[in-house]
N, C-alpha and C positions, 0 to 999 in steps of 0.2 A: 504494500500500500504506500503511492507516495502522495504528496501536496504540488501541486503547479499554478504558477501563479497566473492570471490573467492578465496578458501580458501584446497576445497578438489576434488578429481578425480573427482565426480561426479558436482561437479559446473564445473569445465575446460570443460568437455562433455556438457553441456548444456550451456555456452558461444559461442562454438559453432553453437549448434542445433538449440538455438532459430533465429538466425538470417536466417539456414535453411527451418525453418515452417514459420518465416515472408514472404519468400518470395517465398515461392512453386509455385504461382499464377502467378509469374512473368519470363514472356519470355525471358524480357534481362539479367535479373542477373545471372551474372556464379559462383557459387560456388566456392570460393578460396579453395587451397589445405589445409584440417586440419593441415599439418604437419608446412606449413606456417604461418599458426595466431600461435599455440603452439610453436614455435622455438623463436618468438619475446617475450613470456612471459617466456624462459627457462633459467637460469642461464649456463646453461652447454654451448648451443648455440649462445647468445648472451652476447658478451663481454660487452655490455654497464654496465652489474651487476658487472663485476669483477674491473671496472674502478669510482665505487660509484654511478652508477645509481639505480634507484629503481623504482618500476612500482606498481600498485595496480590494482584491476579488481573487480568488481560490477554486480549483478544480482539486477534487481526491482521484486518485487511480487504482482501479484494484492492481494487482500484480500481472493480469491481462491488459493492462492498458484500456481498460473499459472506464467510463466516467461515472463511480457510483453518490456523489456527490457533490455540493458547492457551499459556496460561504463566503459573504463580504463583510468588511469591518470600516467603519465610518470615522472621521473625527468630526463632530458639527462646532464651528466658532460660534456659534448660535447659544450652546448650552450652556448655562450658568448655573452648576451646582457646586456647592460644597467640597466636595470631592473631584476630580479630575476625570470624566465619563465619557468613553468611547460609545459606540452602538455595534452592534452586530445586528448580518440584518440576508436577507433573499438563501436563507439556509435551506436544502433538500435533500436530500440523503436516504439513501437506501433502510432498509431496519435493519441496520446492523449496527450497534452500540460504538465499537469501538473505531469506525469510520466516523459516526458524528463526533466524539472525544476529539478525534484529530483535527477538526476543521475548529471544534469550537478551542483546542488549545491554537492552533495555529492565528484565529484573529484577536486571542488574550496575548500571545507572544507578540505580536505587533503592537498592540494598542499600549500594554505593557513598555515596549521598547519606548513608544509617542510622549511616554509620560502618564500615562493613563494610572487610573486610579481601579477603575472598575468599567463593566460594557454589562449595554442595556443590552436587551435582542427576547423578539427579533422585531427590529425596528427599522427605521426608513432612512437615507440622507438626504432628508428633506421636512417636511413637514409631519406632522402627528396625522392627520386626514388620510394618508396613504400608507399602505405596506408596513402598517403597527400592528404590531399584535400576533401569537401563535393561536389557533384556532382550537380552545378544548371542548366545544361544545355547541351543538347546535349544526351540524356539520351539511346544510344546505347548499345549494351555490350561491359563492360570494359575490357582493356588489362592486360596482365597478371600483377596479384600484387596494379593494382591501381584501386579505392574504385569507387563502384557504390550505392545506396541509393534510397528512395524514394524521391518525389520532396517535398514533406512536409516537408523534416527535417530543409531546409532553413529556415520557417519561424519559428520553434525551435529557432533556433544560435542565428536569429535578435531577434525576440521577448526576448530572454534575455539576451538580451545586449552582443553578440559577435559582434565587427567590423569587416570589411573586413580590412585584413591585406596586400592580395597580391593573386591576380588573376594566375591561371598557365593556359595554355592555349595547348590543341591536336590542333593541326596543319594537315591537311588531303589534299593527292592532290594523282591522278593517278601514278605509277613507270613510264610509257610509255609514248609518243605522246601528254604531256601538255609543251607547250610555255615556256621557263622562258625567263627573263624581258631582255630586248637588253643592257640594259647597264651593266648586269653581263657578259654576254656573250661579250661585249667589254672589260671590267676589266680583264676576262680571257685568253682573246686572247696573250697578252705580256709575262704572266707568262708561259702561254702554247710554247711559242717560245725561250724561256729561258732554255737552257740545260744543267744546273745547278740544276731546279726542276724536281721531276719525282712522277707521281701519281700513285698506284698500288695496287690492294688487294695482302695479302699475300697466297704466295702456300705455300704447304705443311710443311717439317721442317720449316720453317722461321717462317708458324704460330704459330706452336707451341715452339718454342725456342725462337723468337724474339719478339713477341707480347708484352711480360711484359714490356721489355723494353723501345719497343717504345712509350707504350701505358704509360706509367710513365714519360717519359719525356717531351711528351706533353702535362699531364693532367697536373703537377705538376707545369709547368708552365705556363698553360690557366687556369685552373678552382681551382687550391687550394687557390690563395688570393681570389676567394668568396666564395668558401666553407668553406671554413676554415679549412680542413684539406688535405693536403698530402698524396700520395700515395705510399705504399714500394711499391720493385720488386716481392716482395712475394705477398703481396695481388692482385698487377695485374693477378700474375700466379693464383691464387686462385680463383679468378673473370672468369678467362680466363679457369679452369679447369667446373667450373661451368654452363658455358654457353657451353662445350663440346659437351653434347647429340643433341642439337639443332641448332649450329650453324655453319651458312653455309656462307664459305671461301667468296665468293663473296659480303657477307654486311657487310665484313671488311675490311676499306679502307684507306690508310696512303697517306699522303705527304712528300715529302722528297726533302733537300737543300744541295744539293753537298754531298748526303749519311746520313744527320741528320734528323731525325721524326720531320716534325714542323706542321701538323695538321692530324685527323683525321675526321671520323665520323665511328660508331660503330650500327651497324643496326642487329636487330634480327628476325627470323620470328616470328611472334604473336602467342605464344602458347598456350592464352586461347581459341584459336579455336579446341587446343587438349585437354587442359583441361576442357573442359565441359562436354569430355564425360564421366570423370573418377567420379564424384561425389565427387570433393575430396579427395579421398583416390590413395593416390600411392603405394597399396599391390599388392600383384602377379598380380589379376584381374583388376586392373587399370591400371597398366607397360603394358600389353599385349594389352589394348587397345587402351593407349599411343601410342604402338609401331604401333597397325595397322594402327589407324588414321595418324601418322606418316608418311605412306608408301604408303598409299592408297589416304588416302583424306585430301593432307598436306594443312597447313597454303597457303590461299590464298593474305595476309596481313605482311605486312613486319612493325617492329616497330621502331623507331630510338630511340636510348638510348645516345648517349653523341655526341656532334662533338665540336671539338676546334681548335685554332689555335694559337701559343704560340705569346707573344705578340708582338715580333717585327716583325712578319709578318704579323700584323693582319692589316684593311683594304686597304691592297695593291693588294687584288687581289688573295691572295692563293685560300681563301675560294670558290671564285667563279669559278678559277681553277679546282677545286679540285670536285667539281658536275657537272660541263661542263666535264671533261674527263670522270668521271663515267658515266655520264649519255650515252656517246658517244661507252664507248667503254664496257661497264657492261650492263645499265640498258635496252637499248634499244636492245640488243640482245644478254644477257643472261639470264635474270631473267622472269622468272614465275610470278610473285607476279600481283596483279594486284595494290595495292595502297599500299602508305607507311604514317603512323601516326608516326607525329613526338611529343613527348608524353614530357610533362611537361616543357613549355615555360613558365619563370614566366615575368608577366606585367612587374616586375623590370630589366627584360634584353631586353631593346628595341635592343640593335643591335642582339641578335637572332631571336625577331621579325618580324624586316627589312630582315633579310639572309630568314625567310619562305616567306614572302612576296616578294620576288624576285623569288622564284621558284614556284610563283603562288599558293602555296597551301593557304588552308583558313582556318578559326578555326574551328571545327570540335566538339569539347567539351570545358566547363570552368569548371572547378573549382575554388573553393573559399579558403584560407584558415582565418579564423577568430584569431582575436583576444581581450580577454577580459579582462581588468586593474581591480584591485581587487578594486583599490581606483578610485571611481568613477567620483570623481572629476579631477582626473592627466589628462594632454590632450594626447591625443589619437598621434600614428605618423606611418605610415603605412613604409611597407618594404622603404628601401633606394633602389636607382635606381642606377644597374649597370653602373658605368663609362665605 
């Protein structure tokens, strides 16, 4: 068994392939788009390189020169903890124990070498939204971007001393005719009679012209103190140019206080229901049957990607506002969709939680993500709990 590093075109292609022959056999794995895993290892594409990130990538070989394995290790200039923390991350591997041991000492030896303290995995170098998370539960096929696996790799992570770091939780409940809880719908009632607030998806130019805006002024002040980072009016537009081909005006929804954005929620249709027919590839022959699956046999599945609410309106009642009128005057007779997965709830934010659990939905998938201390004696301290 050895380790090779990825290094030339022909390993990049087979970093790939191999995780495609691992899982040929399996019904619910959908093929991530090539152009997606290469974009995260590309300098051109990915700004993390030009801000001193650095990433490495690993093929194992059995003694036949066959590919039974892979494994990347990340540094993100991004992360700001405590401790000095690498990532490991795109890990697949045969079931055999001591091929995974090898990959996951081979991106501690590097990370270790970096300066590192400890490595998350399996995680993304990039953003938390994509390719976070080992899959223990719930073993469906995954939405677009976030990571499916077999159910063995868990006992991998533990068996070699990864800890659970922090739970992320899919959230699943019908778009139509499911109950939410009385006392939202009481919480809502006062703000909904306040005409001051006004709930609304955006039509047309306003989508498009005003979306950056609003959608910055209410992340920047709900979710940048835990992300830790801030969002310009450009990247919104960017995000928002992005989501262009697939995104439909109706599962995007804003709040607004005497004309200012103070919450949203940002809902997509699930388009790995399109991408699985494309095999990956979005060349001519896959655009075109993008476009027909598209047209013909859309996305039955709606995904929810962010909702906030900036903080001085926060438990007063926007929020529950703000899905009582959707659901009143959108969900229940406009939308097509038949359920909506609400996609990476982490344990550490009990009040988004609490807000799925008011709309009756239920967990649906977990993910884990791990983490492993170099020095094995330091005590262990798992995510901090959103206030």
């Amino acid at each position: 068994m050895q380790i090779l590093e990825v290094t030339r075109p022909e390993h990049r292609k087979e970093f790939i392939e191999m995780a495609v022959r691992l899982y040929r056999n399996e019904k619910n794995w959908i093929r991530p788009l090539d152009k997606d895993i290469e974009g995260i290892f590309d300098p051109d594409t990915n700004k993390l390189f030009k801000q001193g990130g650095k990433a490495k990538r690993w093929l194992a070989k059995n003694d036949s020169g066959d590919t039974i394995g892979r494994v990347a290790a990340f540094l993100n200039p991004k992360w700001k903890e405590k401790q000095p923390t690498g990532g490991l991350g795109f890990f697949e591997c045969v079931d055999d124990q001591k091929a995974a041991f090898l990959l996951f000492d081979t991106a501690r030896e590097w990370l270790e070498a970096e300066g590192m303290e400890a490595m998350d995995g399996p995680v993304n170098f990039g953003e938390r939204d994509k390719w976070w998370g080992l899959l223990v539960d719930g073993f469906s096929p995954p939405n677009y971007n976030m990571p499916w696996n077999f159910p063995y790799y868990q006992k991998f992570f533990e068996a070699y001393g990864f800890q659970l770091y922090f739970k992320q939780y899919t959230y699943r409940r019908p778009v139509r005719g499911l109950a939410i809880e009385t006392k939202m719908e009481e919480r809502a009632a006062h703000i909904l009679k306040d005409k001051d607030f006004q709930f609304r998806y955006l039509k047309g130019k306003e989508l498009w012209e005003k979306f950056p805006v609003y959608f910055m002024t209410v992340y920047n002040k709900a979710w940048a103190r835990h992300m830790g980072k801030s969002i310009s009016e450009r990247e919104a537009r960017l995000m928002l140019n992005k989501m262009k081909p697939i995104i439909d005006p109706y599962l995007v929804y804003f709040g607004f206080h005497k004309g200012e954005p103070v919450s949203f929620f940002i809902n997509i249709p699930e388009i790995n229901q399109l991408f699985k027919y494309v095999n990956g590839k979005m060349d001519l022959w896959g655009k075109i049957k993008f476009l027909w699956h598209k047209t013909f046999n859309p996305p039955d599945k709606m995904l929810g990607l962010v909702f906030g609410v900036v903080p001085e309106f926060q438990g007063k009642g926007v929020e529950s506002a703000m899905i009582i009128e959707y659901r009143d005057t959108i969900a229940e007779k406009k939308l097509a969709y038949k359920a909506l997965e609400m996609n990476w709830i982490g344990d550490f934010n009990p009040k988004m939680m609490r807000v799925c659990e008011q709309l009756n939905a239920t967990i649906y998938k977990t993910h884990h993500t791990y983490r492993y201390l170099f020095d094995r004696e330091k005590p262990f301290e798992r995510h901090p709990i959103f206030s």
